[in-house]
C-alpha positions as CSV (number, residue, x, y, z in Angstrom):
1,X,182.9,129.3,73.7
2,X,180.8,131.5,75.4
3,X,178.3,131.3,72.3
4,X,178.3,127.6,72.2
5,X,177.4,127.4,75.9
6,X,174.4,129.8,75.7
7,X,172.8,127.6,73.0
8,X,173.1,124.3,74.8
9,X,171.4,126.2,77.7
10,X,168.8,127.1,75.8
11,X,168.3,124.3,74.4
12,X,168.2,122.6,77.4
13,X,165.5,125.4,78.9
14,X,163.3,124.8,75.4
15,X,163.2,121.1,75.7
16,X,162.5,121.1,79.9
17,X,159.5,123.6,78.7
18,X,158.4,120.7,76.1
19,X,158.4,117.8,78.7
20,X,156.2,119.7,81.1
21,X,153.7,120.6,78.1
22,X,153.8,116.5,77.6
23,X,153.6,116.0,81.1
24,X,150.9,118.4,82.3
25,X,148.9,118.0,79.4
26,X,146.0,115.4,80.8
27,X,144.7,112.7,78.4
28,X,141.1,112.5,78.9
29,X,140.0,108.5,77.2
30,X,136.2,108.6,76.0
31,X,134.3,105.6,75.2
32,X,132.4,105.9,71.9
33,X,130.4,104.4,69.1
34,X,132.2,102.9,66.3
35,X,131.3,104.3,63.0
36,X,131.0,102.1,60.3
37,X,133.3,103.6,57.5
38,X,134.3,101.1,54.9
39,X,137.6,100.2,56.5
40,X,135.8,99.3,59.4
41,X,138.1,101.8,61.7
42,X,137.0,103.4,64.5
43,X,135.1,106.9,64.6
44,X,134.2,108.7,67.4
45,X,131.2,110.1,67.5
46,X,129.3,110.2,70.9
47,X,129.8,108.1,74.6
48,X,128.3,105.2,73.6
49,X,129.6,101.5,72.4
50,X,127.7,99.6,70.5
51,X,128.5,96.9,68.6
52,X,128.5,92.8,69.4
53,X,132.2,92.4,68.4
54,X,133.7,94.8,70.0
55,X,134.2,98.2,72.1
56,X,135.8,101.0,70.4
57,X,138.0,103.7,71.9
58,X,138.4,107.2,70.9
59,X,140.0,109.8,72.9
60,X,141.8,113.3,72.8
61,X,144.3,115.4,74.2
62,X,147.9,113.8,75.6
63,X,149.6,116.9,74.2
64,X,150.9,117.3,70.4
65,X,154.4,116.0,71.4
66,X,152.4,112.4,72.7
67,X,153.9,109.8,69.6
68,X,152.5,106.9,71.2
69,X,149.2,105.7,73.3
70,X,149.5,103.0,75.4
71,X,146.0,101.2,76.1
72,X,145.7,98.9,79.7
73,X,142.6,97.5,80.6
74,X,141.0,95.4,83.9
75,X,137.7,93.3,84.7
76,X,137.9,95.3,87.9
77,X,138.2,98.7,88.7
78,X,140.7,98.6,91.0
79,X,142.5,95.3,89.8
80,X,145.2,94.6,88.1
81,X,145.8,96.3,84.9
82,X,147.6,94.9,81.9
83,X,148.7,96.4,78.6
84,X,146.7,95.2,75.8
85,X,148.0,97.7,72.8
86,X,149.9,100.5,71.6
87,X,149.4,102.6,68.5
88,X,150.2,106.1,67.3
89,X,146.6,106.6,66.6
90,X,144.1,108.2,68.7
91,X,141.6,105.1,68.4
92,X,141.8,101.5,69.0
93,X,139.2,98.4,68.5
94,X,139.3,95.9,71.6
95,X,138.1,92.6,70.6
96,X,137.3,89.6,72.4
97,X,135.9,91.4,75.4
98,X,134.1,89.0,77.4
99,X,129.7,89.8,77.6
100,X,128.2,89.7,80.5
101,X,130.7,91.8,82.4
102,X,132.1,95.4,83.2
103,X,135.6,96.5,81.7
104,X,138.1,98.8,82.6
105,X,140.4,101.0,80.5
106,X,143.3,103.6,81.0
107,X,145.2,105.3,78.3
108,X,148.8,106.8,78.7
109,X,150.4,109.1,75.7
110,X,154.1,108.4,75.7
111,X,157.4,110.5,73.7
112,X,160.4,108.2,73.0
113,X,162.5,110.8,74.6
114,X,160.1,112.2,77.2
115,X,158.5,109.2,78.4
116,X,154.8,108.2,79.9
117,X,152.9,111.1,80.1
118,X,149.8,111.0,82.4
119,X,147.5,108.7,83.0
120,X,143.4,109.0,81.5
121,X,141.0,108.5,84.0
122,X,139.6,105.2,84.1
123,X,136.6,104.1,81.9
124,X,133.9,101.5,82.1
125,X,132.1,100.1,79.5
126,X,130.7,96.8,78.4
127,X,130.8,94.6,75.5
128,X,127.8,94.2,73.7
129,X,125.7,90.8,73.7
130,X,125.4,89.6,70.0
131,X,121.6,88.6,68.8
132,X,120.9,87.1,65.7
133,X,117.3,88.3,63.6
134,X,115.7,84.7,61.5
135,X,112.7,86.1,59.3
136,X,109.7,84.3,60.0
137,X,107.0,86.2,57.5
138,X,107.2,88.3,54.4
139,X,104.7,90.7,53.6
140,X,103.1,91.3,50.1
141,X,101.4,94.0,50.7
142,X,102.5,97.9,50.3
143,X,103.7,98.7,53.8
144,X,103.4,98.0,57.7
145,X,101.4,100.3,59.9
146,X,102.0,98.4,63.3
147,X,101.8,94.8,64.6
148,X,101.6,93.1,68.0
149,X,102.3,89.2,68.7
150,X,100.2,86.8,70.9
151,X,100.4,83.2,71.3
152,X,102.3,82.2,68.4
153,X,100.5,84.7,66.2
154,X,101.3,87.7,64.2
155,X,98.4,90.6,64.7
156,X,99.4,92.7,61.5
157,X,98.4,96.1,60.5
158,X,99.2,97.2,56.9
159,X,98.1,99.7,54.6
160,X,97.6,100.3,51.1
161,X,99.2,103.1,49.4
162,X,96.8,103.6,46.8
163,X,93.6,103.9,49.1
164,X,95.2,104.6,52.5
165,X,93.2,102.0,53.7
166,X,94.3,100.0,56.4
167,X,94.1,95.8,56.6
168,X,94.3,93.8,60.3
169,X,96.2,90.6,58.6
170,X,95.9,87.5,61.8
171,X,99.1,85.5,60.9
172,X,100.7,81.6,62.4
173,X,104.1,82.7,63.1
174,X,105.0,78.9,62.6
175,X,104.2,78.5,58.9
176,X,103.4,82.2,57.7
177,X,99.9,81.3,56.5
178,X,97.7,83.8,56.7
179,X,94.7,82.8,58.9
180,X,92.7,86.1,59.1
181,X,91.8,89.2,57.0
182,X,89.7,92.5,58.4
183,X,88.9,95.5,56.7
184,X,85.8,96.7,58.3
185,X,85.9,100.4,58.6
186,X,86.9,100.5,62.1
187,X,90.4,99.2,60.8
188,X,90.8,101.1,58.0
189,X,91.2,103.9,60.2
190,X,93.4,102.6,62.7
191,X,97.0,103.1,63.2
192,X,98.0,101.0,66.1
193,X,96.9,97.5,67.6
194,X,97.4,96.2,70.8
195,X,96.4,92.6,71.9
196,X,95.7,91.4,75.8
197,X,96.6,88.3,77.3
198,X,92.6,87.2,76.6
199,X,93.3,88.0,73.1
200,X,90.8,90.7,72.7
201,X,91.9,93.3,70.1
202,X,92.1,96.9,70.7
203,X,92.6,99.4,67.8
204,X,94.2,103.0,68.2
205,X,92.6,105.5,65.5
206,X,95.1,107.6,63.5
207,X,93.6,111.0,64.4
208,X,94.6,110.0,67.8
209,X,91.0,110.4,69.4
210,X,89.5,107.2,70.0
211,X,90.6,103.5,71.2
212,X,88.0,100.5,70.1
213,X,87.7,97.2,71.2
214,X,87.7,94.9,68.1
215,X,85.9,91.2,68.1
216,X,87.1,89.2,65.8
217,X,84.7,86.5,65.6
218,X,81.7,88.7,65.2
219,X,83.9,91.4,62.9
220,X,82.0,94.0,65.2
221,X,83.2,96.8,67.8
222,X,81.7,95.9,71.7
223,X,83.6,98.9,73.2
224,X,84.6,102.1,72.1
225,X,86.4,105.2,74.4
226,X,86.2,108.2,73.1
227,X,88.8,111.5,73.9
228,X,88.0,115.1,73.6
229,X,92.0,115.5,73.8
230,X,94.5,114.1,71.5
231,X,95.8,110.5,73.5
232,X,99.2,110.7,73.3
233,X,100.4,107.0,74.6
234,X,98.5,104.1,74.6
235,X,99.8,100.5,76.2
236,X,98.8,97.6,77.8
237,X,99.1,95.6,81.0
238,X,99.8,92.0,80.3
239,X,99.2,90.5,83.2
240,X,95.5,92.3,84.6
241,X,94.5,93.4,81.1
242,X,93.5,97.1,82.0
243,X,94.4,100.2,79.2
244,X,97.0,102.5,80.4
245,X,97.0,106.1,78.6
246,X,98.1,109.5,78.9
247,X,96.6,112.7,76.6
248,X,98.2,115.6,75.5
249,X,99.5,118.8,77.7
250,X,98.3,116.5,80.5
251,X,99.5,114.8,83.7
252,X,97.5,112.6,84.6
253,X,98.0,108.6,83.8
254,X,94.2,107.4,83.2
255,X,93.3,103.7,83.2
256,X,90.6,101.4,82.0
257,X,88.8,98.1,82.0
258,X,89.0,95.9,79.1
259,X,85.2,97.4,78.3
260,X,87.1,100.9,78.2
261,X,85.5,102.2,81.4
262,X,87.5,104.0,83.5
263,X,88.6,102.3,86.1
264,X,91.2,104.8,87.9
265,X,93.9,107.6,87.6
266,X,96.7,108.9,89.2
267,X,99.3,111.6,88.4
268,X,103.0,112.0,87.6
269,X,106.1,113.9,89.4
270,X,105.4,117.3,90.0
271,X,108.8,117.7,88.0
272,X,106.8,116.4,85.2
273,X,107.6,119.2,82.4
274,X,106.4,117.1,79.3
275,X,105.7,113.3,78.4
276,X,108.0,111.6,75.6
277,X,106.7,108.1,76.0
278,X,104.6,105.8,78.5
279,X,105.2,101.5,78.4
280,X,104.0,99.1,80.6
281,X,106.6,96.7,81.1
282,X,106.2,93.0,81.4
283,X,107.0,93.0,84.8
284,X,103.9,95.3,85.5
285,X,105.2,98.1,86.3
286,X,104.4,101.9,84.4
287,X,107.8,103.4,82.8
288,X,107.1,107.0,81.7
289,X,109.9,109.3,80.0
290,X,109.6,112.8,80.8
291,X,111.2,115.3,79.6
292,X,112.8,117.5,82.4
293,X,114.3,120.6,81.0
294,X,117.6,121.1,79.3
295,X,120.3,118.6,78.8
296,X,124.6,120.2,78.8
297,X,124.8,120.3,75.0
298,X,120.9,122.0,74.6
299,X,118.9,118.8,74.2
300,X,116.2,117.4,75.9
301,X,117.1,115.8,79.5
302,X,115.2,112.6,79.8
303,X,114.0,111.1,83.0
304,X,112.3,108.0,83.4
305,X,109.8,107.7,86.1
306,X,108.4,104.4,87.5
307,X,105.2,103.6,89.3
308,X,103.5,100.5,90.3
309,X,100.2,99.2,88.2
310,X,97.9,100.7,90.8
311,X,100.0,103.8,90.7
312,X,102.3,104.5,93.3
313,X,105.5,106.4,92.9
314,X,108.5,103.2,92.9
315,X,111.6,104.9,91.4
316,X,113.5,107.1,89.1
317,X,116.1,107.3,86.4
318,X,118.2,109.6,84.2
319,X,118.5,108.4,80.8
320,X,121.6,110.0,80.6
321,X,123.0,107.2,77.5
322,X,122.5,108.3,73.8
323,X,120.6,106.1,71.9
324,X,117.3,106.7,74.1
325,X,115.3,108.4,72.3
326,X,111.8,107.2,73.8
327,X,111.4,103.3,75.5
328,X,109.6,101.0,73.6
329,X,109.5,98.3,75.8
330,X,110.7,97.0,79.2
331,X,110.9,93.2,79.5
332,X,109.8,91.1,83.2
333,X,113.5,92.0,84.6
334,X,113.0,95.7,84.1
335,X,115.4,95.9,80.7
336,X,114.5,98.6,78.5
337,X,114.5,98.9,74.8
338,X,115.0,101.9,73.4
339,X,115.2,102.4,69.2
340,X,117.1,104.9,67.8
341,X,117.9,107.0,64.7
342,X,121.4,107.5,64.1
343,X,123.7,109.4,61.6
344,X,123.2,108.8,57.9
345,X,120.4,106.1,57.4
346,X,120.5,103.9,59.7
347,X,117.9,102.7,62.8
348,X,119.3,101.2,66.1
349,X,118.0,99.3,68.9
350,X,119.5,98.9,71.9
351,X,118.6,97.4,75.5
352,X,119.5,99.0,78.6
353,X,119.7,97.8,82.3
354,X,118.5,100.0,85.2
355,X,121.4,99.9,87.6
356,X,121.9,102.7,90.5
357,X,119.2,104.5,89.0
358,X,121.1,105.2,85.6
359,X,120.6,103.8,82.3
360,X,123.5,100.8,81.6
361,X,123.8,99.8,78.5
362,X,123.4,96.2,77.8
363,X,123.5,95.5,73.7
364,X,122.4,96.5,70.4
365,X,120.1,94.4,69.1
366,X,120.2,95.3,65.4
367,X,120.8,98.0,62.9
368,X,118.3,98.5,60.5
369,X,116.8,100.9,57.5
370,X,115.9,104.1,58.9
371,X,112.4,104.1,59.8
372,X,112.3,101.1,60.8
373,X,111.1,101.3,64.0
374,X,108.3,98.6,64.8
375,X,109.5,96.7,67.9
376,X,107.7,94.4,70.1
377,X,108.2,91.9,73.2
378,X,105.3,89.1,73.4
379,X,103.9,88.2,76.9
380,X,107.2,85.7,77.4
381,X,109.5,88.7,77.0
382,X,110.5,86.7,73.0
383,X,111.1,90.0,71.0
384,X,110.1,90.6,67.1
385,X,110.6,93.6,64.9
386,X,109.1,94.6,61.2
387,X,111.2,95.7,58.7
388,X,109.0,98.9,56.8
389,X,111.3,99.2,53.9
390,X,111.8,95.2,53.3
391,X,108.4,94.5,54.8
392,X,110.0,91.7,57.0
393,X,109.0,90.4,60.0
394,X,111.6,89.0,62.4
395,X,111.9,87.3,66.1
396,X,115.6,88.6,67.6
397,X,117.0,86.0,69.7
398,X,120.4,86.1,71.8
399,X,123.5,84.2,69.6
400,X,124.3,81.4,71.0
């Protein structure tokens, strides 16, 4: 008798010790990016979602005794929350989130015997906005170098493999035909094009040295800056048609006249440790990612500083989403655009609101070949990409 009591109290002491392990344990619920494995199950890989059909969620702990998760979620943070799913896995694909506005998710492991364990913390995320990509030209040549849109046409930089020479191809974006073909020696050297609202062409030389000013009825150069220091970035401003650029182990934003003269300059945040990338965004305003010091995982933190045209310091942001790697455009409501190289072979591009001075993220707007990385918004924020591998160009609109 004696013996039979002391083994129902321990058992009693052993499985008390197992409910608080279940009970103490906290669930922490992380929001990734769906991988794309070939049974189309979730895979966590980083904080990010980014699909158009749906939000993925991947998360840990809950303790080894946890059998089941049970999955609530809200379109408020502190609304009411309703159950949605349950599954003995530690991932689960929400579908049929509504776009356009924030959701909210808890997770709670529960034991058939034990019960609920705690609750996650509560996560926001957002469903992505689907976009749809319609070709619109075809390329015969042997690859694309850059491109820029204006107006209805496609301003087209290819080169040949054989020669390394490049071509300017002018191109209706209506009916593909080809309208103009350059290949005067100041654009077989080039490796970027940029086009101004007055459609005056300005070619970027590959050694990084020199920025031209290209008339295409008279195939002849009528301005031409020249750098002593590599020029790292190189944009336009659409609206007063001045150059913006920055040059290497610099800090200083220079700007110029659509004769290349320089017109003014004005320097970044002291903080400024190194320059990834400098747009001008359709609304006018200068974006320029810095990099500023050391992310938590030994990366490069990103910060993304904001000035007015003329200049003057407006606001700044941490880019603390993955996926932004450098911007490569902002569009007239202050949206940036951010492509992406991701795991395996694959190229991403995603938009991104501004909102309390963080990076949001808003949708991804394609996946595509790695490499392929030629991205563009026209003057009417419409945005295009060009397919390297397939030599495709397309205009990416919102599905309807």
């Amino acid at each position: 008798m004696k013996g039979s009591l002391l083994i129902l109290i321990l058992f009693v002491i052993s499985c008390s010790k197992d409910k608080n392990i279940v009970k103490n344990n906290p669930l922490t619920a992380i929001i990734w990016e769906p991988g794309s494995g070939d049974n189309g199950g979730c895979i966590g890989i980083i904080a990010y979602n980014g699909y158009p059909d749906y939000v993925c969620l991947d998360w840990e702990g809950g303790s080894e005794f946890a059998e089941e998760f049970v999955i609530y979620h809200s379109e408020s943070e502190n609304g009411d929350y309703s159950q949605i799913a349950r599954t003995s896995e530690k991932s689960y694909k929400v579908l049929d989130l509504e776009y356009g506005k924030p959701h909210f998710f808890y997770i709670i492991p529960n034991n058939s015997e034990f019960g609920d364990g705690p609750k996650s913390e509560i996560f926001k995320t957002y469903q992505s906005q689907k976009y749809n990509s319609t070709e619109l030209y075809r390329h015969d040549g042997d690859r694309i170098i850059d491109f820029d849109v204006h107006s209805s046409k496609l301003y087209l930089l290819t080169s040949s493999l054989s020669t390394n020479n490049t071509e300017l191809r002018i191109i209706d974006i209506q009916s593909g035909g080809i309208l103009f073909v350059f290949d005067e020696p100041i654009v077989s050297t080039s490796n970027k094009i940029l086009v101004s609202p007055n459609k005056e062409i300005y070619l970027f030389d590959r050694n990084g040295n020199t920025i031209s000013k290209f008339d295409q009825a008279t195939r002849l150069v009528t301005a031409e800056m020249n750098s002593d220091v590599k020029i790292d970035n190189i944009d336009i401003d659409k609206t007063n048609n001045k150059i913006y650029l920055t040059k290497e182990n610099s800090t200083t934003v220079e700007v110029y006249t659509t004769e290349l003269d320089l017109d003014f300059q004005f320097s970044v945040s002291p903080n400024f440790q190194e320059t990834r990338n400098m747009v001008i965004g359709n609304n006018s305003k200068v974006y320029i990612m810095i990099i500023d010091g050391v992310d938590e995982f030994g990366g490069d933190k990103y910060v993304l500083e904001v000035y007015s045209k003329e200049g003057v310091f407006l606001d700044t942001h941490e880019l603390n989403e993955w996926g932004i790697d450098k911007i490569n455009e902002v569009d007239k409501e202050g949206n940036i655009y951010s492509v992406a190289i991701g795991l395996g072979s694959s190229t991403f591009l995603y938009k991104y609101k501004l909102v309390d001075n963080k990076a949001i993220f808003v949708a991804n707007l394609g996946t595509f070949a790695l490499g392929d990385d030629f991205f563009k918004l026209d003057f009417d924020d419409n945005a295009y990409r060009a397919e390297w591998v397939e030599k495709i160009f397309y205009k990416i609109s919102p599905a309807e």
